[in-house]
BAFI-3210 file (N, C-alpha, C; in Angstrom, 3 decimals, decimal comma, padded with zeros to 6 digits):
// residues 63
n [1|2|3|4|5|6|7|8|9|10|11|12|13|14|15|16|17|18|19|20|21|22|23|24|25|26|27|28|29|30|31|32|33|34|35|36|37|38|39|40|41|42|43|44|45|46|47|48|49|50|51|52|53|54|55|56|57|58|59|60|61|62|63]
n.u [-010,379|-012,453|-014,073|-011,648|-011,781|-013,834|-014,439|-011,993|-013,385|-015,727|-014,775|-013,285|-015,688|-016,811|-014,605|-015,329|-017,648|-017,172|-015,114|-016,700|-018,321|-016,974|-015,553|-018,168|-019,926|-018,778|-019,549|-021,761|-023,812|-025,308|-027,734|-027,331|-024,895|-021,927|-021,397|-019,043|-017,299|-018,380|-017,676|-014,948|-014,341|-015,507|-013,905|-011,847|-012,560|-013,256|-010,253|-008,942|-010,447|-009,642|-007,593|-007,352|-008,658|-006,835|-004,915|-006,097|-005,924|-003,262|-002,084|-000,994|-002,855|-004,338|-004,755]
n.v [-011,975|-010,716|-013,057|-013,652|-011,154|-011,069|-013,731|-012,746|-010,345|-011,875|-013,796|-011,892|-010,911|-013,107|-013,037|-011,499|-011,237|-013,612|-012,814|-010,992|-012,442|-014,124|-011,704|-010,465|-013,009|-014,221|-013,911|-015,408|-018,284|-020,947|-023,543|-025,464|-024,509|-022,533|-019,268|-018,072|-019,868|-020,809|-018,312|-018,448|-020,931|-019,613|-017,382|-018,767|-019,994|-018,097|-016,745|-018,542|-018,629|-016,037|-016,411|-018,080|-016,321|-014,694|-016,055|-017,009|-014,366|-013,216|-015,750|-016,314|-016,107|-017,905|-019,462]
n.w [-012,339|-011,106|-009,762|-007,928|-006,226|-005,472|-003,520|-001,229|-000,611|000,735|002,601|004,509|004,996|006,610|008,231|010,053|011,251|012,614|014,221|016,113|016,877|019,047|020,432|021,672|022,592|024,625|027,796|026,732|026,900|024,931|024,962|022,339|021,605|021,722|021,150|021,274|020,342|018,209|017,048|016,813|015,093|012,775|012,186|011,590|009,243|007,356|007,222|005,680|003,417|002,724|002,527|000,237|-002,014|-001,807|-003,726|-005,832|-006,597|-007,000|-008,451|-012,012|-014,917|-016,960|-019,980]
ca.u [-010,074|-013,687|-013,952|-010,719|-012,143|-015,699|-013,464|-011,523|-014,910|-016,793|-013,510|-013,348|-016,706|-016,802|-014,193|-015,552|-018,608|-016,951|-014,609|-018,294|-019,085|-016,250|-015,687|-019,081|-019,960|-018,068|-020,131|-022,946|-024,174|-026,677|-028,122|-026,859|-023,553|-021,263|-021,577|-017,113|-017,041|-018,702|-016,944|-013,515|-014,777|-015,863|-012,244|-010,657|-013,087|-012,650|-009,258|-009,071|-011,318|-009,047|-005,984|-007,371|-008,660|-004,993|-003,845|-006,440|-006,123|-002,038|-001,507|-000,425|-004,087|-004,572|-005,206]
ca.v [-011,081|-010,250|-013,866|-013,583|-010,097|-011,520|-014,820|-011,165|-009,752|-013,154|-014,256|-010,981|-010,470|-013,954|-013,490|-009,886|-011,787|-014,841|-011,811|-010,176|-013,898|-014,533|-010,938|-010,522|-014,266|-014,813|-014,737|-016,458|-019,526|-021,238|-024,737|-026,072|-023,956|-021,458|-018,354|-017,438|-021,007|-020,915|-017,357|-018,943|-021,876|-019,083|-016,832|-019,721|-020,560|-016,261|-016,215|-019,748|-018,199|-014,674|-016,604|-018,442|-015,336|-014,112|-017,045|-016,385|-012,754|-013,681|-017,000|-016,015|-016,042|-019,455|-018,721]
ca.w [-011,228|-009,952|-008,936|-006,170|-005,264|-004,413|-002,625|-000,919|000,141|001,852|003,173|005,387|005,992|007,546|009,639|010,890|011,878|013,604|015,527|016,644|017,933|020,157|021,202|021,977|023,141|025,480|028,455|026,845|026,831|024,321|025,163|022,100|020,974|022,535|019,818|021,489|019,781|016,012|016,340|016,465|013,525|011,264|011,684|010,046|007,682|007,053|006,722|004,710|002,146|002,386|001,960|-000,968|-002,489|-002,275|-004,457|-006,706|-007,355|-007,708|-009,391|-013,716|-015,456|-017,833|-021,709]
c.u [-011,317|-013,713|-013,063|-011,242|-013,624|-015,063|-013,145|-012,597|-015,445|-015,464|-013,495|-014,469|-017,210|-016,169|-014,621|-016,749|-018,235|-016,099|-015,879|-018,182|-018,274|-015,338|-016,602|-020,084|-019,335|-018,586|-021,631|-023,106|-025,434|-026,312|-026,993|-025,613|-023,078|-021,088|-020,189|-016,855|-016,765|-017,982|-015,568|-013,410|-014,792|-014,747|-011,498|-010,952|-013,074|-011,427|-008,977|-009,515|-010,343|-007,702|-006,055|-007,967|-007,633|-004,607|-004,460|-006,135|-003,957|-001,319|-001,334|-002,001|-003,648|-005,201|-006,125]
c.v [-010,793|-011,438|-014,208|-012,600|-010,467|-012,584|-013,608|-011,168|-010,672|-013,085|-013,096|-010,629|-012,243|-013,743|-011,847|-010,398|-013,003|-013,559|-011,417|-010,975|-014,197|-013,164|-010,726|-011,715|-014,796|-015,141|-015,185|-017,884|-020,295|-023,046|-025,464|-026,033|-022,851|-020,880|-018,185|-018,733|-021,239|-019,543|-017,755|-019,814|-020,594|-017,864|-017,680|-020,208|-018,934|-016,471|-017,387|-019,298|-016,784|-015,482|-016,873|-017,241|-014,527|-014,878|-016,687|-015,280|-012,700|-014,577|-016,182|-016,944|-017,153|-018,871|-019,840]
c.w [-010,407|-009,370|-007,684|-005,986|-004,430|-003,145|-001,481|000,295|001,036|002,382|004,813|005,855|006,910|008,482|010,400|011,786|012,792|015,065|016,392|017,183|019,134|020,565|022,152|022,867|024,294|026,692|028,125|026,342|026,494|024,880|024,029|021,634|021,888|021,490|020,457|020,631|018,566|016,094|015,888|015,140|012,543|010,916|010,929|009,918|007,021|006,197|005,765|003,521|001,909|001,825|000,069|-002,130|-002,866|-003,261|-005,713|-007,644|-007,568|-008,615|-011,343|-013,892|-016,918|-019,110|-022,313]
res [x|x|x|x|x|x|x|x|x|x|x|x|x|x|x|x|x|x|x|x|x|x|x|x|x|x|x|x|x|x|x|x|x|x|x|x|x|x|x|x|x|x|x|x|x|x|x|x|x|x|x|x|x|x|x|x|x|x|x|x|x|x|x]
***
């Protein structure tokens, strides 16, 4: 169980930080990346990691 709650924890604080990027990003513009860009990539690599943290912390525990 602590292992899906840590999964849980990153999962959401990725995507709180990709939201920041492409709220916040939007009108700027880096040479080699658009930060509204990697914010959108790292919401769903966020919620990817929250989902699977869900499966985790539900799937029937292996003996």
């Amino acid at each position: 169980m602590r292992s899906a709650r840590k999964t849980l924890l990153t999962g959401l604080a990725t995507f709180a930080l990709g939201l920041a990027l492409w709220l916040w990003g939007l009108d700027v513009e880096i040479v080699i990346f658009t930060p509204s860009k990697v914010g959108i990539v790292l919401m769903v690599i966020g919620g990817l990691e929250f989902l699977y943290g869900v499966f985790k912390a539900t799937r029937p525990q292996e003996r």
